[in-house]
C-alpha positions in Angstrom: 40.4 -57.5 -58.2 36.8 -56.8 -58.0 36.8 -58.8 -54.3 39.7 -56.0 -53.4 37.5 -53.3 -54.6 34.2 -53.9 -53.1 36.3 -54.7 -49.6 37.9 -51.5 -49.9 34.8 -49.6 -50.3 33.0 -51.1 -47.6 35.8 -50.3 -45.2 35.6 -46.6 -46.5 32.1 -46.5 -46.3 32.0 -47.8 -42.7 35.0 -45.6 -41.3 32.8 -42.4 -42.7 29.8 -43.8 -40.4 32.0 -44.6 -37.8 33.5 -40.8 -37.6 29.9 -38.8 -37.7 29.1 -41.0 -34.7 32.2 -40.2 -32.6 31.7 -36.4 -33.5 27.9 -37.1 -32.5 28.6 -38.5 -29.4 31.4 -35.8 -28.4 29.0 -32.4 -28.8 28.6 -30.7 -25.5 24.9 -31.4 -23.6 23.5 -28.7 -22.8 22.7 -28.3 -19.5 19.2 -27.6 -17.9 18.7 -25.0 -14.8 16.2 -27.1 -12.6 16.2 -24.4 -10.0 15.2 -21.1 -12.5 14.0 -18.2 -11.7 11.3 -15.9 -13.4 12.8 -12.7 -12.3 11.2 -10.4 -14.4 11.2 -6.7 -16.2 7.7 -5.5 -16.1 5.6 -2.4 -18.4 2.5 -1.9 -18.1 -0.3 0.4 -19.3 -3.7 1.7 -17.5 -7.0 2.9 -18.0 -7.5 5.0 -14.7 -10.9 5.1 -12.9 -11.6 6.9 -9.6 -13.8 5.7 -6.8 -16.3 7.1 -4.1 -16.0 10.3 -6.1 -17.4 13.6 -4.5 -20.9 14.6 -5.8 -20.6 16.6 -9.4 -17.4 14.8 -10.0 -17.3 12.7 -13.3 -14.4 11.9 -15.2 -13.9 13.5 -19.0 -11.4 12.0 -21.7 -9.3 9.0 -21.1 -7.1 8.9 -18.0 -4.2 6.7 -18.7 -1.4 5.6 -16.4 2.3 3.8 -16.9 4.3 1.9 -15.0 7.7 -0.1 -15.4 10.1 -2.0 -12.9 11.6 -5.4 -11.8 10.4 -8.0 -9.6 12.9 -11.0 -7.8 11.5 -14.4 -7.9 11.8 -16.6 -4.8 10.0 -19.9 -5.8 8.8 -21.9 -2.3 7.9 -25.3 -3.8 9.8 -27.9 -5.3 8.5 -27.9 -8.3 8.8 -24.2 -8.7 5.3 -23.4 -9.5 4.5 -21.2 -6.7 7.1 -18.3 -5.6 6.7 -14.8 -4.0 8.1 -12.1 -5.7 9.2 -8.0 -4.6 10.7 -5.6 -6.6 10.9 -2.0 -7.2 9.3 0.3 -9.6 8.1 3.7 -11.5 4.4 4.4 -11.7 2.8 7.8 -13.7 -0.9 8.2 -13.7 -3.2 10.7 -15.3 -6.7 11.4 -14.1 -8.8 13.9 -16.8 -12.0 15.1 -14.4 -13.7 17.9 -13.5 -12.1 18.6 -10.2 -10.6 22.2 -10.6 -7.6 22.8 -8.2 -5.9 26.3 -7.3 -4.4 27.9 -5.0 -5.3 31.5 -2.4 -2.5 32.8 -0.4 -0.4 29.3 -0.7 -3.2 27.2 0.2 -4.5 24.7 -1.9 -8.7 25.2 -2.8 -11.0 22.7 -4.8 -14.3 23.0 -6.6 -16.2 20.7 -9.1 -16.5 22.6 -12.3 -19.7 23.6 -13.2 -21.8 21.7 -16.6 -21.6 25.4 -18.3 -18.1 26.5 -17.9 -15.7 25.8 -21.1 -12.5 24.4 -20.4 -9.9 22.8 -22.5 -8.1 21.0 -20.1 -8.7 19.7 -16.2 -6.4 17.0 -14.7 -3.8 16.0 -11.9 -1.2 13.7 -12.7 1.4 11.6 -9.8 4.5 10.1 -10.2 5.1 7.2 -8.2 7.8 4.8 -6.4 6.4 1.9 -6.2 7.3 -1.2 -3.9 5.2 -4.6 -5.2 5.0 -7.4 -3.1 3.2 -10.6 -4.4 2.1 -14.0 -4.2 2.7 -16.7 -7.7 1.3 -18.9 -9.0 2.3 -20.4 -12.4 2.6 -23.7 -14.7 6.2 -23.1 -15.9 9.2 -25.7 -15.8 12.6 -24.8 -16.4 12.1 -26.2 -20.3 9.0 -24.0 -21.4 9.1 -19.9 -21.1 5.5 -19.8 -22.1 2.8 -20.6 -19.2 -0.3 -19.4 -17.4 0.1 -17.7 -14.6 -2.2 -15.3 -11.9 0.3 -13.1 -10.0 -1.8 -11.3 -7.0 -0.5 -8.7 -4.0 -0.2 -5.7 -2.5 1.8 -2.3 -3.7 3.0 0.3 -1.4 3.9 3.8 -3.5 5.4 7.2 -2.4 4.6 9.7 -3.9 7.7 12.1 -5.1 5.7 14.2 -7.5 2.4 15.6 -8.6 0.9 18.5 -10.8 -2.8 19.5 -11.7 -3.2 21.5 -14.7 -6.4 23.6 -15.3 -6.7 25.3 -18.9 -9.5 27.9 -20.3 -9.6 30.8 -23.0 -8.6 32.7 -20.1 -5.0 31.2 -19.7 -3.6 27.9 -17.5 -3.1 27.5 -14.0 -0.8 24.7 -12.5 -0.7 23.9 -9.1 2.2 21.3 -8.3 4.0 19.4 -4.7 0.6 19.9 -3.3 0.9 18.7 0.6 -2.9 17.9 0.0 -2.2 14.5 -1.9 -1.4 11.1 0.1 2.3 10.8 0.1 2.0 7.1 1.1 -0.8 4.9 -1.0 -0.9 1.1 -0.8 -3.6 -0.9 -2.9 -4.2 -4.8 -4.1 -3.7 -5.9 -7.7 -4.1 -9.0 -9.6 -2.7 -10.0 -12.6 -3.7 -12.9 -14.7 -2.5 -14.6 -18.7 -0.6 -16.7 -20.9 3.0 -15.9 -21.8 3.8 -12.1 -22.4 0.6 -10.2 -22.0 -1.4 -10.3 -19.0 -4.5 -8.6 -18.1 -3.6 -6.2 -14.9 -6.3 -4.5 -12.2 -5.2 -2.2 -9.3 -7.6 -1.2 -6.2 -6.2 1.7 -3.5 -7.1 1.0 -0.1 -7.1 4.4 0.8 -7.8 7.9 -0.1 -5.6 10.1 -3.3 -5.9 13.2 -0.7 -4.9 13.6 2.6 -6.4 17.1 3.0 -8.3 17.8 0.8 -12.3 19.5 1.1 -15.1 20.2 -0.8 -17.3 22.7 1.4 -16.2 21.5 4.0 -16.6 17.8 3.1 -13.1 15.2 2.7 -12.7 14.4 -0.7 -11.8 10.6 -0.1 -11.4 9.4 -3.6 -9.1 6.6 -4.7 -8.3 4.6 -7.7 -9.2 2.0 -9.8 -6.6 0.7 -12.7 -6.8 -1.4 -15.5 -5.2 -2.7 -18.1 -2.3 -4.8 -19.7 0.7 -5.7 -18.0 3.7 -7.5 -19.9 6.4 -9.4 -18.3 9.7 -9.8 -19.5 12.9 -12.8 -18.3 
C-alpha cells in the first residue's frame, strides 16, 4: 500500500512539472524590429541671443523661444547607427531689446532707445515654419531606447508672422506683417545628449531684416539659440 502511494505521488508530481513546461514552451516570442526607426516628436525651449547687433543695441530681460515638430528617420548603415533625418515644424521666438520699431505714413522706422527713456516693454516676436534637415549619429539598437546621440544640420524657416510691441506711460504701439523682416531664414544647429534631454544651439546664416536701417546703415542682425531640446519615439 505504501509502494502504491508513494508511486502515485510521484506520477502527480511529475505530470504537474510536465504541464508548466509545455505552457512554457507554448507562450508567444516576442518579436524584435531589427530595422527601427527613431522617428521622432521633438519640443524644445530657447534662450535667444542676437548677433552683429547695431551700435546702442543691447538686449534687456530674457528672450525665450519655442519650437515643436516631427522628424522621419532614414537610417544609412547597417547597423542603424547613423541616419539622416527631415521633418516639419513650428518655431516662436521672442527677442526683449532696445530696438524701438514704428511706423510714418505706412512705412516701417527704427531707432535704438536712448539710456534715459522709461519704457515697460520693447520686443519683436516671429512665428516660424520650420523645415530641419539633418545628419545622425547615435549608439542605439533596436533593444535599448536610451542612447547618446549628436544630431547636427541645417533649418530653412518661413516666416508667416511677426509683431513688435513698444510700451511706455504714454500708451503701446504695435507694428505687425512688417515687409522689413527676412521672410526666408536658414541657420545650422547641433544637438547633442543621452536619452530624452539634449542640449540644442541654433546659428542664422543670414540677416532677421531684409530692409531694415538705422540712419541710413542695414541693420544685419541675426540669431543665436540655445537651450534644451527633448525628443520623443
Amino acid at each position: 500500500m505504501r509502494l502504491f502511494l508513494s508511486c502515485f505521488l510521484f506520477l502527480s508530481v511529475f505530470h504537474v512539472f510536465s504541464q508548466e513546461n509545455v505552457i512554457a514552451e507554448n507562450n508567444p516570442k516576442v518579436k524584435i524590429d531589427s530595422l527601427y526607426r527613431e522617428d521622432q516628436f521633438y519640443f524644445g525651449f530657447t534662450y535667444n541671443t542676437l548677433t552683429k547687433k547695431p551700435e546702442g543695441l543691447s538686449q534687456s530681460k530674457l528672450s525665450t523661444g519655442f519650437s515643436a515638430g516631427f522628424l522621419r528617420d532614414m537610417p544609412v548603415n547597417k547597423k542603424r547607427t547613423i541616419a539622416i533625418a527631415s521633418g516639419i515644424g513650428l518655431t516662436y521666438n521672442n527677442y526683449n531689446q532696445n530696438l524701438a520699431i514704428y511706423k510714418t505714413d505706412q512705412t516701417a522706422v527704427y531707432s535704438i532707445i536712448d539710456a534715459e527713456t522709461t519704457f515697460s516693454k520693447n520686443k519683436f516676436s516671429q512665428l516660424l515654419v520650420d523645415v530641419p534637415i539633418e545628419f545622425r549619429w547615435r549608439t542605439s539598437t533596436y533593444e535599448s531606447y536610451k542612447f547618446w546621440r549628436i544630431y547636427g544640420g541645417f533649418k530653412f524657416s518661413y516666416l508667416i508672422y511677426d509683431r513688435s510691441i513698444y510700451t511706455d506711460d504714454q500708451g503701446k504701439i504695435v507694428v505687425s506683417r512688417n515687409k522689413d523682416f527676412n521672410k526666408f531664414l536658414y541657420g545650422a544647429y547641433i544637438s547633442s545628449g543621452y536619452n530624452t534631454i539634449n542640449v540644442y544651439a541654433y546659428y542664422g546664416l543670414n540677416s532677421l531684416f531684409k530692409s531694415a536701417k538705422i540712419d541710413g546703415e542695414p541693420i544685419d542682425m541675426t540669431s543665436l539659440n540655445i537651450g534644451i531640446i527633448f525628443y520623443i519615439l
